[in-house]
C-alpha positions as CSV (number, residue, x, y, z in Angstrom):
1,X,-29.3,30.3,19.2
2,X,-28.3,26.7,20.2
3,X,-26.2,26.3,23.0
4,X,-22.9,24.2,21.9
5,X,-22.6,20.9,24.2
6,X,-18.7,20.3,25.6
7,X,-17.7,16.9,24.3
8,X,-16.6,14.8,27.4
9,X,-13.9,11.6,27.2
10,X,-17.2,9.5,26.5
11,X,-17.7,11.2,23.1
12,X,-13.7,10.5,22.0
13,X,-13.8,7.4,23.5
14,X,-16.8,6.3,20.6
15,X,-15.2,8.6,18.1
16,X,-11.7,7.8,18.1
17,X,-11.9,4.2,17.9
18,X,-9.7,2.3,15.2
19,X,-7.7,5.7,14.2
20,X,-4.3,4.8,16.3
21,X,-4.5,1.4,13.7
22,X,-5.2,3.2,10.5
23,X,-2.9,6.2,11.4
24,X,-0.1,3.2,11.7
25,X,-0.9,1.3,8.9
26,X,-1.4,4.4,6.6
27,X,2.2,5.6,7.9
28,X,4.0,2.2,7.0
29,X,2.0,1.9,3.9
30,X,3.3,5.5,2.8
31,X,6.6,4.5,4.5
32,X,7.0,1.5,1.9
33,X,5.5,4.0,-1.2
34,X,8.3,6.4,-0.9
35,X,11.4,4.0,-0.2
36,X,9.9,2.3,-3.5
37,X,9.4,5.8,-5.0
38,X,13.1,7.2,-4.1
39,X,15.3,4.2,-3.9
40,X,13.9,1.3,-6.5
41,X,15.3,2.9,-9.2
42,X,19.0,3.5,-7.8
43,X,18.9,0.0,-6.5
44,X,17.7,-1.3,-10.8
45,X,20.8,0.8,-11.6
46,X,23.3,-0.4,-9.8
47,X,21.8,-4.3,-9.4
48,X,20.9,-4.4,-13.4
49,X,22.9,-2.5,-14.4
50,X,20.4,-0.3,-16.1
51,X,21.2,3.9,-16.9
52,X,19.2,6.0,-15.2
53,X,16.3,6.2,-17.6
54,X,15.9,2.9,-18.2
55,X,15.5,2.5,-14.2
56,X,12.9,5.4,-14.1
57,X,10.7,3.4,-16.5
58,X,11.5,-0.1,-14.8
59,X,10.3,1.7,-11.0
60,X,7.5,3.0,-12.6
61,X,5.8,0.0,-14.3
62,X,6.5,-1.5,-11.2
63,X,3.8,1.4,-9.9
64,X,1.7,0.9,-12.8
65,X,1.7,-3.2,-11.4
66,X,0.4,-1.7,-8.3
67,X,-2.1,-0.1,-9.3
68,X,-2.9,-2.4,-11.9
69,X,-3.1,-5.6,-9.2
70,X,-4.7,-3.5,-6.6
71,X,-8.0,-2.7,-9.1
72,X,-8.3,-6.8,-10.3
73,X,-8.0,-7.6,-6.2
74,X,-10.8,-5.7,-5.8
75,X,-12.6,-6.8,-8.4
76,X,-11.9,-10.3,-7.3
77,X,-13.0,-9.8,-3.7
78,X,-15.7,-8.3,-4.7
79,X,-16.7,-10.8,-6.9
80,X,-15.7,-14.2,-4.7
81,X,-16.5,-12.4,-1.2
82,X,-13.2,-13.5,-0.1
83,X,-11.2,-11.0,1.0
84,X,-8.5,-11.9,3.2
85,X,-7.9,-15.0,0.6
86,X,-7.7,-12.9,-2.7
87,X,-4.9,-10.6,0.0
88,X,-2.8,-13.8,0.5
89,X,-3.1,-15.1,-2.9
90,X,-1.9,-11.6,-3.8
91,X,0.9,-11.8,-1.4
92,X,2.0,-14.8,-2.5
93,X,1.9,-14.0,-6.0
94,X,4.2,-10.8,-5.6
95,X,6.6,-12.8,-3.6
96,X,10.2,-12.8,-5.4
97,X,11.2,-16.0,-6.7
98,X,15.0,-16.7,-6.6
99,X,16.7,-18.6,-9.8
100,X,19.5,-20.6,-9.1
């Protein structure tokens, strides 16, 4: 039987790096999912005026956009190599645009 070797603050030190940043930014991305999830479509109702189904559907082709926009940015990063471009083109496409 092999003898089981006690991992020392080396090992976590190797093994640990980059979780604190992930753990973060997989808590505020799951932060933003779920205000989107619970409050988008009482803020449709009351903003546009919109009954209750009609702001159920709205929230969740706005989902649908997600998931949509996050397969064709991968497919265009993949394909152009540029990754941190086809983000910030994404980000600046999703902006909100204000009509006056």
């Amino acid at each position: 039987m092999q003898k089981r070797r006690r991992l020392s603050d080396e090992d976590f030190d190797q093994t640990e790096k980059g979780v604190m940043e992930f753990s973060l930014c997989l808590l505020f991305a799951k932060l933003v999912s779920y205000t989107f999830l619970y409050w988008l479509p009482l803020y449709i109702a009351n903003v546009a005026h919109f009954d209750s189904k009609g702001a159920g559907d709205m929230s969740t082709l706005f989902d649908f956009g997600g998931i949509l926009g996050g397969i064709i940015a991968g497919i265009v990063s993949d394909y152009t190599g540029g990754r941190a471009t086809t983000c910030c083109v994404m980000l600046i496409v999703a902006a909100p645009m204000e009509n006056k």
